[in-house]
C-alpha positions in Angstrom: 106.6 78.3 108.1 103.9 78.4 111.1 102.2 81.5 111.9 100.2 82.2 115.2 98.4 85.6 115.9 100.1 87.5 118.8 98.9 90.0 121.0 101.4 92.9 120.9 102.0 96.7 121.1 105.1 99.0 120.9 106.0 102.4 122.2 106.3 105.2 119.3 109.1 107.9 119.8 106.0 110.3 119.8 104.7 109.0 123.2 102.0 106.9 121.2 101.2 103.3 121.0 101.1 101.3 118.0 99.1 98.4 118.1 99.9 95.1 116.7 97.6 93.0 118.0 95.3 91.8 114.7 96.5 89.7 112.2 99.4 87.0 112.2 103.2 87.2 113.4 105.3 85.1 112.1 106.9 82.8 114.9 110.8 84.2 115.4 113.0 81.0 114.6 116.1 81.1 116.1 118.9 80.4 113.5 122.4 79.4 114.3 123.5 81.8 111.0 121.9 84.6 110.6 122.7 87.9 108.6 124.3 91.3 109.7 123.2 94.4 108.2 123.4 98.1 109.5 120.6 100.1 109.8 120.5 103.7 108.0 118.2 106.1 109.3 118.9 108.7 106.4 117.4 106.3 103.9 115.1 104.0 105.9 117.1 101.2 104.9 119.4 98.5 106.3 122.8 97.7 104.6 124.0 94.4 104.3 127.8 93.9 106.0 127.4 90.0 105.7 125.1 87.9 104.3 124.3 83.9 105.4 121.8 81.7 103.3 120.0 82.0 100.3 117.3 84.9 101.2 119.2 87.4 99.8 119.0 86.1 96.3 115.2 87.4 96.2 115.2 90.3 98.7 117.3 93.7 98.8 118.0 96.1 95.9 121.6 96.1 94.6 123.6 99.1 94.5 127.7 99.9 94.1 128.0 96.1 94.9 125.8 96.3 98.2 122.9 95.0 99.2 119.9 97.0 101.0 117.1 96.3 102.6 113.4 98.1 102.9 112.4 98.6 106.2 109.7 95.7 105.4 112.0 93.3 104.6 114.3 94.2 107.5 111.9 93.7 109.4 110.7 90.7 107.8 113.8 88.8 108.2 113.8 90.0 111.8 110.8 88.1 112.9 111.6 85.0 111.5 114.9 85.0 112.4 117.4 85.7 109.5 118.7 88.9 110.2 121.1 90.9 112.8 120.4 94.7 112.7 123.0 96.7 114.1 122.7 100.7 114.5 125.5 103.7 114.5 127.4 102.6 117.4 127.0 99.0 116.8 124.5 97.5 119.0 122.1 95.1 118.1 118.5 96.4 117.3 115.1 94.5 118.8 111.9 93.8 116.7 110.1 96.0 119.3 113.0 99.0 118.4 112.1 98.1 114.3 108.0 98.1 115.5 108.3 101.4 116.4 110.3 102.8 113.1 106.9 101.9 111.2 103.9 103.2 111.8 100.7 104.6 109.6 100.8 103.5 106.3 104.3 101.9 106.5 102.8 99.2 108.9 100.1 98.3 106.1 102.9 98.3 103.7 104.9 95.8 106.2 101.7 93.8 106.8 101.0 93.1 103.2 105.0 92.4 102.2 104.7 89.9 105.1 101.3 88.0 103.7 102.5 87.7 100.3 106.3 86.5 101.7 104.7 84.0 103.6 102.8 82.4 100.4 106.4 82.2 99.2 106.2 85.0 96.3 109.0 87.2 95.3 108.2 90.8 96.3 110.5 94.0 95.5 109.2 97.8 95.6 107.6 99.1 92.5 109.6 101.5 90.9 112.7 100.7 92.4 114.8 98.4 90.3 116.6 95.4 91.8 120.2 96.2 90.2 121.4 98.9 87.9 121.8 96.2 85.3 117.8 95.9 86.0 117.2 99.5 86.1 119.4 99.8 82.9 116.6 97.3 80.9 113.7 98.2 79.2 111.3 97.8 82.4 108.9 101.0 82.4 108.7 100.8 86.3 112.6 101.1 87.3 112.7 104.6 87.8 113.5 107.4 90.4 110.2 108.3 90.9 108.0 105.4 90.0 107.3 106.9 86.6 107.6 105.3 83.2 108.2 108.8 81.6 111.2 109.1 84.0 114.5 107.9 83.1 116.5 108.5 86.4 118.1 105.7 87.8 117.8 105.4 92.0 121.7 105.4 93.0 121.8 105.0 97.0 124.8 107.2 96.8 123.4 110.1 95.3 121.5 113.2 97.1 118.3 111.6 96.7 118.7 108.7 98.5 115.4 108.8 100.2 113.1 108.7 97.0 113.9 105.3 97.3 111.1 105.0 100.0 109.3 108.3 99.4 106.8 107.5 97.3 105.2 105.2 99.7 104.6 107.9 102.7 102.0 110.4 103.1 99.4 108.4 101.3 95.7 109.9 101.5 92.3 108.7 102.1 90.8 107.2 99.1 93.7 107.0 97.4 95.2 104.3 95.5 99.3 103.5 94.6 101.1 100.5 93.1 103.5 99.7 95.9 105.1 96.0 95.4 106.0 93.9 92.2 104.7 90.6 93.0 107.0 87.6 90.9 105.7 83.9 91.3 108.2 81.5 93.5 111.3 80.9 90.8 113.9 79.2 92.2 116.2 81.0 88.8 115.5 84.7 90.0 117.9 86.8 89.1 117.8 90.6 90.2 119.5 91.4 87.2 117.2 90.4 84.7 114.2 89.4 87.0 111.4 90.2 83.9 108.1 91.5 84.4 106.3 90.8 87.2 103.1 88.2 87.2 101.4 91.5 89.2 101.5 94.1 90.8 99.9 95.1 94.6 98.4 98.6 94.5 97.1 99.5 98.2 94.0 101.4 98.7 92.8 103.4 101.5 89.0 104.4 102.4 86.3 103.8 99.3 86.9 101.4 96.4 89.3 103.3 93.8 87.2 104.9 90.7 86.9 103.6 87.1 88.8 106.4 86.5 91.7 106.0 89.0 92.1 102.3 87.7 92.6 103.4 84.2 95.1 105.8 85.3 96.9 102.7 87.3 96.7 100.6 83.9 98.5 103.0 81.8 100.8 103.4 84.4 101.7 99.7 84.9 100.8 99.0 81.0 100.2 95.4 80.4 101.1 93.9 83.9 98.1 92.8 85.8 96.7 94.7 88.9 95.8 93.5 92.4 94.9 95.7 95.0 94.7 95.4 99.0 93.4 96.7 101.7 94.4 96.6 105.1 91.9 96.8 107.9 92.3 95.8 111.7 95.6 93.9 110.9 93.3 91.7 108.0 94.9 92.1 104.2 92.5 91.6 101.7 93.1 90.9 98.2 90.7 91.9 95.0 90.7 92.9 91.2 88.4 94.1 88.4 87.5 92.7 85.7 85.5 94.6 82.7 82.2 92.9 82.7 80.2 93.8 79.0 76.5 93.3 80.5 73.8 91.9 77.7 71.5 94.1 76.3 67.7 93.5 77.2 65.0 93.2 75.1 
């Protein structure tokens, strides 16, 4: 897939501008196939009404027999291509119309979903299990609220449909939260019994997380390796720590 960095900027509802002009976009490819899905606004999410290639085997969360994407990978299969998004009345939604549904701390999510995509990994939301069968497994980070010491299943249909994407707004400075299971490219995926992932992303904001914060983030995501990113002027960096037992000197 080519990417080529292009100079862009969108119109908020607010009256503001969000701009998009750092970083890579992925050139749109026009498909002779491509994917319906109709956007919900309730739960920041798109659902599926009728699927074309094989994308869908490693994107979307599984619910009640239907498939739903986040607003990253709606938008994600937007620019390159894959995907028709219809609203309420039926008319076809524009990247620039998705652009300006994500702003803040939704656009770094969106930025770092599309650099790992585009290295060909398999990426799903932490805490947010692929299928029921999935969420109905032994994975500590399946749950409602991206807790292992929660044992509520996400169900679209239920009255808290948007914890699905809740835990991934209103992040602080300084702060630091798991936000994407990262799987290396298998072409055996399954969403129902996709395993543990080989890591996962935690995004940070301002300073470096502390010691402290990291060891919190450990216990949380017990023996699956952490990587964290940072976003800054449309650049997504990638680092980890490693416990370093200096010598002692004479």
């Amino acid at each position: 897939m080519a990417f080529e960095a292009v100079p862009r900027s969108v119109l908020l509802h607010n009256g503001g501008w969000l701009n998009i002009t750092s970083g890579f976009i992925s050139k749109l490819q026009f498909r002779k196939d491509k994917s319906r899905a109709h956007w919900i606004n309730e739960i920041g999410m798109a659902e599926v009404v009728e699927n074309k290639g094989k994308l869908w085997r490693t994107m979307g969360v599984v619910r009640s027999g239907k498939i739903y994407y986040s607003i990253e990978e709606t938008l994600f299969l937007m620019e390159i291509g894959a995907l028709l998004l219809l609203d309420d009345s039926g008319t076809s939604l524009s990247l620039n119309d998705m652009y300006a549904k994500v702003s803040g701390g939704s656009w770094e999510l969106f930025e770092v979903y599309r650099h790992l995509k585009s290295l060909g990994y398999i990426v799903g939301q932490h805490g947010i299990a692929w299928s029921i069968k999935d969420a109905k497994s032994n994975r500590p980070s399946v749950s409602l609220q991206c807790s292992p010491q929660s044992s509520e299943v996400v169900d679209l249909e239920s009255e808290d449909e948007s914890s699905i994407v809740g835990p991934f707004n209103n992040m602080h400075i300084n702060e630091a939260r798991p936000v994407f299971d990262v799987y290396l490219p298998n072409s055996k995926f399954r969403k129902s019994s996709p395993g543990d992932p080989s890591f996962v992303i935690c995004l940070t904001r301002g300073d470096l997380p502390s010691i402290a914060d990291i060891e919190v983030l450990e216990r949380q995501c017990g023996a699956i390796p952490l990587r964290f990113c940072h976003v800054e002027y449309g650049r997504v960096s990638f680092f980890s720590f490693d416990e370093v037992e200096l010598p002692i000197l004479p």
